[in-house]
N, CA, C and O of each residue as an XYZ file, in Angstrom:
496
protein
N      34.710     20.829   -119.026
C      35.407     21.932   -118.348
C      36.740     21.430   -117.832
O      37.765     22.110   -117.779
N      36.596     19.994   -117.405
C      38.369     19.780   -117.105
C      39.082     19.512   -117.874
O      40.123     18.980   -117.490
N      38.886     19.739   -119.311
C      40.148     19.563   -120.318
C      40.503     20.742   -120.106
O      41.718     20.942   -120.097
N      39.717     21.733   -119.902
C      40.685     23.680   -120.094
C      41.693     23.275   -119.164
O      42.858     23.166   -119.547
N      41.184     22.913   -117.341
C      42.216     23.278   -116.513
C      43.157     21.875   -116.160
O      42.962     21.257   -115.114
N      43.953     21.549   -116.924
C      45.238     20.718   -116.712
C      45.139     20.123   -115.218
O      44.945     18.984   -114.794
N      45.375     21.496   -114.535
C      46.154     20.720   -113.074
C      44.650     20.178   -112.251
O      44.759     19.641   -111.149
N      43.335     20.361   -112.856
C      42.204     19.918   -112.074
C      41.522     18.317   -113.111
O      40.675     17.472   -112.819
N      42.204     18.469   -114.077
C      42.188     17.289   -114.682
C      43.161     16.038   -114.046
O      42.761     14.950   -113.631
N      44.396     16.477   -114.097
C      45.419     16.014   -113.625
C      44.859     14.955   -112.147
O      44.818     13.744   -111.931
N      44.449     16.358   -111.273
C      44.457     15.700   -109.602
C      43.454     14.613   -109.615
O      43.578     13.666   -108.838
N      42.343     14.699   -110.554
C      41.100     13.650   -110.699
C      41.783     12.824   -111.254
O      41.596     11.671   -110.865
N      42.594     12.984   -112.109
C      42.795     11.604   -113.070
C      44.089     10.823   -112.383
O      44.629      9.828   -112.865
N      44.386     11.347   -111.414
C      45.921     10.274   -110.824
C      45.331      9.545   -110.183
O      45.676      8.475   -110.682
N      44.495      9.254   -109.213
C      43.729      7.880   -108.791
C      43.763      6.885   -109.587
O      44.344      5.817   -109.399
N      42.968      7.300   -110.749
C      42.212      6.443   -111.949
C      43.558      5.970   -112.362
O      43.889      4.790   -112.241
N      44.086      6.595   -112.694
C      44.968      6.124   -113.881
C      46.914      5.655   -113.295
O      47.976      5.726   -113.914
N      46.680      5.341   -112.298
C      47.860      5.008   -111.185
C      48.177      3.362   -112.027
O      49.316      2.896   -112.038
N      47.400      2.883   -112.459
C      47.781      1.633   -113.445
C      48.055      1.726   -114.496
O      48.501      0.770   -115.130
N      47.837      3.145   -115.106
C      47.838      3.414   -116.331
C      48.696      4.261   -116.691
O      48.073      5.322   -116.696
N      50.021      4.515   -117.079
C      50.400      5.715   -117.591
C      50.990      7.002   -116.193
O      51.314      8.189   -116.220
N      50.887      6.032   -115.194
C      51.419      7.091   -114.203
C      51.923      5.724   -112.855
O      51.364      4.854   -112.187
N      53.419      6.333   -113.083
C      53.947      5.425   -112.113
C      53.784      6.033   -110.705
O      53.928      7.234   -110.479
N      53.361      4.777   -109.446
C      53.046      5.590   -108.072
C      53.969      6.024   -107.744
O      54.943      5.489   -108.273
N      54.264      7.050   -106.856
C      54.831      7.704   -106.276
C      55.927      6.977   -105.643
O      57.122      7.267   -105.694
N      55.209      5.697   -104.855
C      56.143      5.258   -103.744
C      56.735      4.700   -104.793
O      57.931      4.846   -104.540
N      56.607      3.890   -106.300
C      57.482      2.853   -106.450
C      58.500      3.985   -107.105
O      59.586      3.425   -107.259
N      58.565      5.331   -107.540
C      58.977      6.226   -107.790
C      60.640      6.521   -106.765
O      61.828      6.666   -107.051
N      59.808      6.487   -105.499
C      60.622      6.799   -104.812
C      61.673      6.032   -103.881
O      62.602      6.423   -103.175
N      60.988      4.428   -104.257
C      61.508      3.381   -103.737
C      62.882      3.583   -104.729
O      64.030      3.714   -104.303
N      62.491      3.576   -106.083
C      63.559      3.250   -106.993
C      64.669      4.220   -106.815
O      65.743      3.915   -107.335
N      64.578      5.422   -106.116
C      65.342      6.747   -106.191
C      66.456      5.919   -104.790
O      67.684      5.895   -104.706
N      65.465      5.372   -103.923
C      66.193      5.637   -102.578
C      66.745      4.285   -102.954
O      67.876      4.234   -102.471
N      66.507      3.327   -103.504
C      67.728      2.246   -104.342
C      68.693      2.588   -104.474
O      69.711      2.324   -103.835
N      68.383      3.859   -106.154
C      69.656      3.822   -106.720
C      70.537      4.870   -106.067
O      71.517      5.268   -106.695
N      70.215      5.457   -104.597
C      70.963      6.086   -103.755
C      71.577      5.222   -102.833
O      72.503      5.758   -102.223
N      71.391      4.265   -102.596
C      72.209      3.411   -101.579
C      72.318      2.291   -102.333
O      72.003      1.123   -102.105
N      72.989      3.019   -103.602
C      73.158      1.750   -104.217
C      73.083      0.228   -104.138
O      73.994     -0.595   -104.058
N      71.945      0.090   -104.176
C      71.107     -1.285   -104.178
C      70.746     -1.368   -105.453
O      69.543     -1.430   -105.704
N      71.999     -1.393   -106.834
C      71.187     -1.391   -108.371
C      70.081     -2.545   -108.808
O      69.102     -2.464   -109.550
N      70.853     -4.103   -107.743
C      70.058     -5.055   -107.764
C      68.452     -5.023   -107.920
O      67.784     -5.615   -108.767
N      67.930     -4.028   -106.700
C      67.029     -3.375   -106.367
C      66.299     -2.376   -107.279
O      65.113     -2.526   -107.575
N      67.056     -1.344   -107.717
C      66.884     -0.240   -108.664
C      66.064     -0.687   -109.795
O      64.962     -0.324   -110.205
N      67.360     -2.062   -110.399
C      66.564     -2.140   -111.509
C      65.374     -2.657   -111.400
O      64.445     -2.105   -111.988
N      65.088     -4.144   -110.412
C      63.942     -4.843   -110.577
C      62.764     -3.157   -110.940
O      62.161     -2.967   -111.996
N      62.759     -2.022   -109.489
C      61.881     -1.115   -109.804
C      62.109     -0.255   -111.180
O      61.298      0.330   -111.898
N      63.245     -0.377   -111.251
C      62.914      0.446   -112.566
C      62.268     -0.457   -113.669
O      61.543      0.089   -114.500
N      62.475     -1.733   -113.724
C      61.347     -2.274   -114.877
C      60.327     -2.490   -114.178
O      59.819     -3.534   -114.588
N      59.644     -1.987   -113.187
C      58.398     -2.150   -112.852
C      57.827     -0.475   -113.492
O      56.902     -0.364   -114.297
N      58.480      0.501   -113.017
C      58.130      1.687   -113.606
C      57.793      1.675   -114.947
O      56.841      2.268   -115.453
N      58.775      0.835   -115.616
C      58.552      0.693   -117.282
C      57.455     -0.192   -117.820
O      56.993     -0.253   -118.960
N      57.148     -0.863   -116.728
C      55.615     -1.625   -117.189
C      54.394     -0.074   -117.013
O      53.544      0.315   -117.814
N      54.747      0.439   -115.781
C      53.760      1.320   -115.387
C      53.474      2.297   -116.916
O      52.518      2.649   -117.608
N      54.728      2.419   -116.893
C      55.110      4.092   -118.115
C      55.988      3.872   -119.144
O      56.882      4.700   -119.317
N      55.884      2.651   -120.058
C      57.098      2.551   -120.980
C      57.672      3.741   -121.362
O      58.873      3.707   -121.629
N      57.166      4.639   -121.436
C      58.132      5.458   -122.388
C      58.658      6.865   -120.847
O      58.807      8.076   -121.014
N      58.798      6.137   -119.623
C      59.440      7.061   -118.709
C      60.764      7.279   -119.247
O      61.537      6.421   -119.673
N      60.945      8.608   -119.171
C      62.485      9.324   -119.680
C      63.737      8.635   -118.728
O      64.744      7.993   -119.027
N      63.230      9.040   -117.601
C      64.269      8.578   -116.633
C      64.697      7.189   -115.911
O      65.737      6.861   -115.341
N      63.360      6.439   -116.187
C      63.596      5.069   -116.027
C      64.494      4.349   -117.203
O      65.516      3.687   -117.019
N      63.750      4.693   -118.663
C      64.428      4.584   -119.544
C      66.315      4.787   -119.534
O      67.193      3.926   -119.575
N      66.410      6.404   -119.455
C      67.699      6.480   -119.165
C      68.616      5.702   -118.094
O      69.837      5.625   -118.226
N      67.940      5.158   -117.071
C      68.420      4.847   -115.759
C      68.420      3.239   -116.039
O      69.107      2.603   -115.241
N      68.056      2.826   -116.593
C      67.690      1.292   -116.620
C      69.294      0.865   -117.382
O      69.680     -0.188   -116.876
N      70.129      1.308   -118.262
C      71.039      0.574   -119.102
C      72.761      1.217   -118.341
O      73.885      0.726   -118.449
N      72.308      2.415   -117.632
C      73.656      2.582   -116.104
C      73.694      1.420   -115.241
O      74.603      0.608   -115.064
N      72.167      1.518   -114.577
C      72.193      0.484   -113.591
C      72.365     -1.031   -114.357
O      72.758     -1.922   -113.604
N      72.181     -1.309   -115.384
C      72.595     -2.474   -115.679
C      74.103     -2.491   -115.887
O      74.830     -3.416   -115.525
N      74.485     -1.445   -116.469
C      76.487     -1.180   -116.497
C      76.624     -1.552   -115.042
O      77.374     -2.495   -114.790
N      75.825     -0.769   -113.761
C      76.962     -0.983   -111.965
C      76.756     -2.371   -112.001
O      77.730     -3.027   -111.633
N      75.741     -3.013   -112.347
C      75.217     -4.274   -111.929
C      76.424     -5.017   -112.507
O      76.801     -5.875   -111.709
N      77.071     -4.982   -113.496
C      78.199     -5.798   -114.418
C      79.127     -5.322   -113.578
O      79.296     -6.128   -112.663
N      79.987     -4.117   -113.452
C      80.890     -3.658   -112.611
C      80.747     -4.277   -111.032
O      81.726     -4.715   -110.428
N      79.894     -4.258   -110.674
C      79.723     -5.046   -109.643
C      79.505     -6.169   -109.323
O      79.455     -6.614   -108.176
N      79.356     -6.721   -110.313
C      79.691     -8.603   -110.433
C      81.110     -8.837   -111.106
O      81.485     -9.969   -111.413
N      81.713     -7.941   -111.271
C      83.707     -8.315   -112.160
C      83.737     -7.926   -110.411
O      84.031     -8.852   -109.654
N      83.489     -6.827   -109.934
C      84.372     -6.564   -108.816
C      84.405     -7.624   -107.743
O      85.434     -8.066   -107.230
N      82.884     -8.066   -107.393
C      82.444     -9.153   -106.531
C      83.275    -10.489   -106.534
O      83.722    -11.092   -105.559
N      83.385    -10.846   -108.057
C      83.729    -12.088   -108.513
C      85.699    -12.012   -108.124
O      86.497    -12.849   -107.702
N      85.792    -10.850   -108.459
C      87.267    -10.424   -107.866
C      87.306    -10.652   -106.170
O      88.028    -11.541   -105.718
N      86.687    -10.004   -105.484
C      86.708    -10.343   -104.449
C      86.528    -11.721   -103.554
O      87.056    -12.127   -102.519
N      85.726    -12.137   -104.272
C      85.808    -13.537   -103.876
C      86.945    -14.655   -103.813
O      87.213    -15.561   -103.025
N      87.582    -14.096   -105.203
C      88.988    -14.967   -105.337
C      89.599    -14.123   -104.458
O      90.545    -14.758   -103.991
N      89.563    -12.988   -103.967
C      90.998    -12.967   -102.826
C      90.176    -13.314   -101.390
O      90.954    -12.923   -100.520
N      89.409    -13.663   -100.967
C      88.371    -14.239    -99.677
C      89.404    -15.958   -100.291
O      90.276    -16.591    -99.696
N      88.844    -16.157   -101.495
C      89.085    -17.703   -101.479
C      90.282    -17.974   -101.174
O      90.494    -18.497   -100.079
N      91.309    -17.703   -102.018
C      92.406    -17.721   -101.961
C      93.293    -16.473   -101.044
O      94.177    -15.889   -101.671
N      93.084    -16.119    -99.745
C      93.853    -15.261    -98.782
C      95.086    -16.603    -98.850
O      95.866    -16.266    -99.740
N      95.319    -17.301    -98.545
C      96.730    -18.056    -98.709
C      97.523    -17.673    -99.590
O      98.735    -17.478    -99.495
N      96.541    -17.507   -100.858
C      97.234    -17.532   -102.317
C      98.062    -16.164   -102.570
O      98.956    -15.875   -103.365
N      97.273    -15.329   -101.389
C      97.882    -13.617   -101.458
C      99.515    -13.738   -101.029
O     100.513    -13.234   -101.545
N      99.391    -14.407   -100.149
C     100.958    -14.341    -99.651
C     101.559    -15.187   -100.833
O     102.062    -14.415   -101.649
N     101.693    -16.598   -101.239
C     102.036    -16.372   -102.513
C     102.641    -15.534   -104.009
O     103.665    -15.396   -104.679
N     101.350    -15.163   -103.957
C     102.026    -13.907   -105.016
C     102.723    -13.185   -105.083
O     103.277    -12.787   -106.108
N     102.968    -12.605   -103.322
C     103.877    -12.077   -103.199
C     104.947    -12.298   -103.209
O     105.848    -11.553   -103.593
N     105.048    -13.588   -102.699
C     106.509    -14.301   -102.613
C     106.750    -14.514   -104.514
O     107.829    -14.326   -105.076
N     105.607    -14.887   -105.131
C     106.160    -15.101   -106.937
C     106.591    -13.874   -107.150
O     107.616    -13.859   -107.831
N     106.057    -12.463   -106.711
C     106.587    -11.353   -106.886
C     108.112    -11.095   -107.046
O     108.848    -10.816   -107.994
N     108.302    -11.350   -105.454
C     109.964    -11.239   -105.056
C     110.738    -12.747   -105.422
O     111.966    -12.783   -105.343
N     110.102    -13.777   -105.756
C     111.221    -14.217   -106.761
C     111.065    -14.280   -107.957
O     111.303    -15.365   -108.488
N     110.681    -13.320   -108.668
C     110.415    -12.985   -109.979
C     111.675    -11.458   -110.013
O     112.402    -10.978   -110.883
N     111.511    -11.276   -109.201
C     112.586     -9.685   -108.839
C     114.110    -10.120   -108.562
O     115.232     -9.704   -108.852
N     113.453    -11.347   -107.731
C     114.976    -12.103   -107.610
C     115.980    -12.529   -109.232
O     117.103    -12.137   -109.549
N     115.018    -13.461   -109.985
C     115.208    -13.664   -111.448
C     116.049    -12.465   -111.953
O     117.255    -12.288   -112.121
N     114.486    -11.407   -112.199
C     115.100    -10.368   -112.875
C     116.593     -9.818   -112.505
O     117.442     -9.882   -113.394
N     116.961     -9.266   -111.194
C     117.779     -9.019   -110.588
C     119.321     -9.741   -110.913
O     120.384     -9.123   -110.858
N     119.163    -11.292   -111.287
C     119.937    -11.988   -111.313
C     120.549    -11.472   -112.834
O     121.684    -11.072   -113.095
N     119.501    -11.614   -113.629
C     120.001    -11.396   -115.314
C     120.779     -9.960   -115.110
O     121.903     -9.678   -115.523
N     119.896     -9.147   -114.378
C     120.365     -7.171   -114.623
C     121.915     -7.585   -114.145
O     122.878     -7.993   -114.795
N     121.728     -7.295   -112.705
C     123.088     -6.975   -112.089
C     123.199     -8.068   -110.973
O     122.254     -8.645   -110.436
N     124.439     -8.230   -110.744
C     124.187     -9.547   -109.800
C     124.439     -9.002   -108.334
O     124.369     -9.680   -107.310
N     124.788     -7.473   -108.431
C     125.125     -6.764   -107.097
C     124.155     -6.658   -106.197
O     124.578     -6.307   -105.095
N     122.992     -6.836   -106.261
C     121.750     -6.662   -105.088
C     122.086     -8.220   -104.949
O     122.054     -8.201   -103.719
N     122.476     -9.969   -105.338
C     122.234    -11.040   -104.666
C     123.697    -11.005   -103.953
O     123.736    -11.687   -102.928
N     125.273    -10.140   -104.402
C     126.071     -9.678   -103.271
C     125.334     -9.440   -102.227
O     125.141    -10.381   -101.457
N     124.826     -8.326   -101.978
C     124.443     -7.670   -100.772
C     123.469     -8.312    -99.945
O     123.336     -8.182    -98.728
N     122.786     -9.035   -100.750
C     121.716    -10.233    -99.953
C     122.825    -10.507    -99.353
O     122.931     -9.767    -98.375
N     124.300    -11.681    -99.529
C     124.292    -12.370    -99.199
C     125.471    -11.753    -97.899
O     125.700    -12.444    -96.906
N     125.959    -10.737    -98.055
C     126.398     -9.926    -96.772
C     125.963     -9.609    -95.987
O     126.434     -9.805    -94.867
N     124.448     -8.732    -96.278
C     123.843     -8.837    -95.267
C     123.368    -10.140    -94.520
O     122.793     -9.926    -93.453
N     123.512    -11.445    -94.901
C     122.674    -12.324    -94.235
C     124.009    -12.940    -93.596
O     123.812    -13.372    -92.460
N     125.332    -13.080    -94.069
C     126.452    -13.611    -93.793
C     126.788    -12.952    -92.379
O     127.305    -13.500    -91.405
N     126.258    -11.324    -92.552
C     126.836    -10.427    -91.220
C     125.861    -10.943    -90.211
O     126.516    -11.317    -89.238
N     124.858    -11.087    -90.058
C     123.875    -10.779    -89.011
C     123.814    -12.274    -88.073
O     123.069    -12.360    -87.096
């Protein structure tokens, strides 16, 4: 009689089969509230736990090869960040290679902006 009614098959069989073919709820929802506060680190470990639960979950499936894309985007960005943490000295630097790189250029274009440098610095 519980093959006719689905949803009374269903409620008996999610106990049983919580190892089998039906991912729990919480790790369900762990993985949601991950990949909402973006914790992909996080996301994914649960999302390949879901995929042990349910290989063929639609949405883990789908969700598993994004969160591995933020996870990359977020190790170029990280790894970026680190070099300007490491090198904060090096920032001022650049800037200065900036403006004498402008200086250079400036020199070849027109030589009238290293005039005016040198009036203004002659006046003051």
């Amino acid at each position: 009689a519980n093959d006719q009614d689905p949803h009374e098959a269903q409620s008996e069989e999610d106990d049983n089969e919580s190892a089998e073919g039906h991912v729990p709820l919480e790790l369900f929802a762990e993985f949601l509230q991950a990949v909402m506060t973006k914790n992909y680190q996080l996301a994914k470990k649960l999302c390949q736990m879901i995929l042990i639960y349910e290989p063929q979950n639609s949405e883990a499936k789908s969700f598993l090869p994004l969160i591995e894309e933020k996870l990359l985007i977020e190790a170029d960005e990280e790894s970026d960040d680190d070099d300007e943490y490491d090198t904060s000295d090096d920032d001022d630097d650049v800037e200065d290679d900036d403006e004498s790189s402008y200086d250079e250029s400036s020199d070849t274009d027109e030589e009238s902006t290293d005039s005016t440098d040198d009036t203004l610095s002659s006046s003051s």
